[in-house]
N, C-alpha and C positions, 0 to 999 in steps of 0.2 A: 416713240414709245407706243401709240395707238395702232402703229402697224406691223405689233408684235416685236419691235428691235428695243423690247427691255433694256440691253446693256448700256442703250445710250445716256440711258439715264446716270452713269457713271462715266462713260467713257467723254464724253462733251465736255469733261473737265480734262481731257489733256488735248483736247482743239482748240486753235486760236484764230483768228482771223488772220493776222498778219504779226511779225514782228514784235513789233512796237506793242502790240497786244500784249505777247508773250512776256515781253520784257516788264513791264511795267506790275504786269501778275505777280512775273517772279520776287521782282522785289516787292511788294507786298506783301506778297507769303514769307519772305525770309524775315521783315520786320514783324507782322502780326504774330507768326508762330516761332518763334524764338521763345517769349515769355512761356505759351503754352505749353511747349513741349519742356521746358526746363520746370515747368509748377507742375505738371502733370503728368509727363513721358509719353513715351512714344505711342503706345495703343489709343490713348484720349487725345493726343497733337490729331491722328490717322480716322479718329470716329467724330473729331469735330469736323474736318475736315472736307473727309470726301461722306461725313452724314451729313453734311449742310448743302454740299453739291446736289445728293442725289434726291433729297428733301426739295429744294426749289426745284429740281426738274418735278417731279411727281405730284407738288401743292398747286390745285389745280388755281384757287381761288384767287392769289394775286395775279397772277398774270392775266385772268382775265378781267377783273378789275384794270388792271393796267390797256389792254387791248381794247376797253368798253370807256374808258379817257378817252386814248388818244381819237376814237371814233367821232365822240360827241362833238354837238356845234362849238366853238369858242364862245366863252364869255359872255363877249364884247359882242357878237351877234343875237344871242338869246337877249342880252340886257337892249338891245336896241329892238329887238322883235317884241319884247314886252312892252315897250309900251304903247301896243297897238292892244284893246282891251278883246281877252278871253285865247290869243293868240300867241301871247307867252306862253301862257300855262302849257298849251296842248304843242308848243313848238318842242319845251322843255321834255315832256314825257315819250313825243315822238321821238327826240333824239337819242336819251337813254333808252329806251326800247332797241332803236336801230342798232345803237354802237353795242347792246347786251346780247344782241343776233350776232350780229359780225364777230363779236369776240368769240361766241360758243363755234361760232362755223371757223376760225383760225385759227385758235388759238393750236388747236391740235398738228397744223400743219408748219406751225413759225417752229425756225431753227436756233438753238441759241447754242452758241461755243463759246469755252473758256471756264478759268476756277473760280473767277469773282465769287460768287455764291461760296465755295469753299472757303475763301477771304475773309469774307465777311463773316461769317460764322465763327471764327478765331478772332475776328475783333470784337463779335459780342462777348464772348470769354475775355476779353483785355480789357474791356468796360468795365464788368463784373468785379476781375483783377484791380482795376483804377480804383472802383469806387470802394473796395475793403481797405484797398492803400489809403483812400482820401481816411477813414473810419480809424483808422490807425495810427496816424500820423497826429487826427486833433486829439483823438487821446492824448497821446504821450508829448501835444504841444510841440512838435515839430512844426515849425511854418515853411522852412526849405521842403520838407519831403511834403506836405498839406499842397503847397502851391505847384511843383512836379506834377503829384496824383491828379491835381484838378484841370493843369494845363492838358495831360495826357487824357481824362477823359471828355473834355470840352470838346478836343480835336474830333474823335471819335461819335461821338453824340451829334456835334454838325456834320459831319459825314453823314451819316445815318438820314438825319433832318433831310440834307437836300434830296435824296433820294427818296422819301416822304413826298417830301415838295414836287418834285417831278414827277411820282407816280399821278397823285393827284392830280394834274392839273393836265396829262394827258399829253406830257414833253414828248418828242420823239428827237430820241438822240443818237438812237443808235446803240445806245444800253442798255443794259435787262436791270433794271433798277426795281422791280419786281424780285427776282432772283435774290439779287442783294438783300433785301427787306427780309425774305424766306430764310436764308444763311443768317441772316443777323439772329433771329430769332431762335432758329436752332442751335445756336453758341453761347447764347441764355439761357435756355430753356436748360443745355447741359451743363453749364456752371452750378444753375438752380439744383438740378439732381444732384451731381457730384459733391455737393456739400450736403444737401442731406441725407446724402447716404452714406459719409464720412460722419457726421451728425446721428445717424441711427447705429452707427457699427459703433461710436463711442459711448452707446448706450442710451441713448436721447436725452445727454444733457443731464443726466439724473446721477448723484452718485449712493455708489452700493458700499455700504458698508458693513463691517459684523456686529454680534452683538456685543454691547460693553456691560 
C-alpha cells in the first residue's frame, strides 16, 4: 500500500499462503457468514466482509502495536534485569523505544495474505447476533435457546481473547492476530450501526400518533 499498490489492500484477501490456509478460511467463512448473510443479505454479508479486510490492511495502529511486542525484551529478562537497581527501569523504556522504531521502520514493508480479517469481522456480527439471541431467549425463559446463545458466544469471545492474549504478549506465530482484532471490530462496529439505523428509520423508538 505505501508504494502506491492501493488494491492490495483488497486484494490480500484472495491470497493464501498455502492450502491448508485456504481451506480452513473457507470454511470459516461458510460457518461465520451463513448467519450474516441470511439476517442481513447479500450487500451487508459483502460490506462486512471485504470492509473488515481492507479496514485491517489500512488501521495502521494494531499492527504496529503488534510489531512493537513481538520486538520488546521477554518478560522474564526485564523481571530478572530489574533487579539490578535503576537498570530495570531504563532496560524497560530502551526496549519499548527500540521495538516502537522497528515497528514504524516494518511495519510498512510486512506482507500479510489471506481473509481472516474478513472472518473475523462476521464473527463480530455473530457475537452481536449471540448476544440478542442470549437477551431473547431469558425473556421468554427458554433455557435450551439461553444455553445455545451462550455456548455460541463463549466460543466466539475466547477466540477473540486468545488473539488479545497473543497480541499482547508479543507471540510470533505466524498469524496476523492484529488483523483479526481490526475485522473483529469492524463487524461490531457494523452491527452497532445497522441497528441504529433500523432504530432511527423506525422513528427512534417514539410513537406518532393522531389527535384524539
Amino acid at each position: 500500500i505505501s508504494n502506491g499498490r492501493a488494491y492490495t489492500a483488497l486484494s490480500h484477501l484472495f491470497l493464501h499462503a498455502d492450502f491448508s490456509h485456504l481451506l480452513n478460511n473457507t470454511i470459516s467463512l461458510v460457518f461465520t457468514g451463513s448467519r450474516v448473510f441470511s439476517h442481513f443479505g447479500y450487500l451487508s454479508f459483502y460490506t462486512v466482509f471485504f470492509g473488515g479486510g481492507v479496514f485491517a490492511a489500512l488501521h495502521k495502529g494494531t499492527r504496529q502495536l503488534q510489531l512493537a511486542n513481538q520486538t520488546r525484551l521477554p518478560d522474564s529478562a526485564v523481571s530478572a534485569l530489574g533487579r539490578v537497581p535503576r537498570l530495570g527501569d531504563w532496560v524497560t523504556r530502551t526496549s519499548s523505544s527500540l521495538g516502537q522504531g522497528y515497528a514504524s521502520m516494518m511495519r510498512p514493508r510486512m506482507e500479510y495474505v489471506g481473509c481472516s480479517a474478513g472472518v473475523t469481522a462476521l464473527l463480530g456480527v455473530n457475537l452481536c447476533l449471540a448476544l440478542e439471541d442470549i437477551t431473547a431467549a431469558v425473556m421468554s425463559g427458554s433455557l435450551v435457546d439461553s444455553a445455545t446463545a451462550l455456548a455460541s458466544a463463549g466460543r466466539i469471545a475466547l477466540t477473540i481473547a486468545a488473539d488479545v492474549q497473543y497480541l499482547s504478549k508479543g507471540a510470533v506465530t505466524g498469524i496476523d492476530h492484529a488483523g483479526h482484532i481490526d475485522g473483529f471490530v469492524w463487524g461490531c462496529s457494523f452491527f452497532v450501526a445497522a441497528r441504529l439505523w433500523g432504530w432511527l428509520r423506525a422513528g427512534g423508538g417514539s410513537r406518532r400518533g393522531g389527535r384524539r
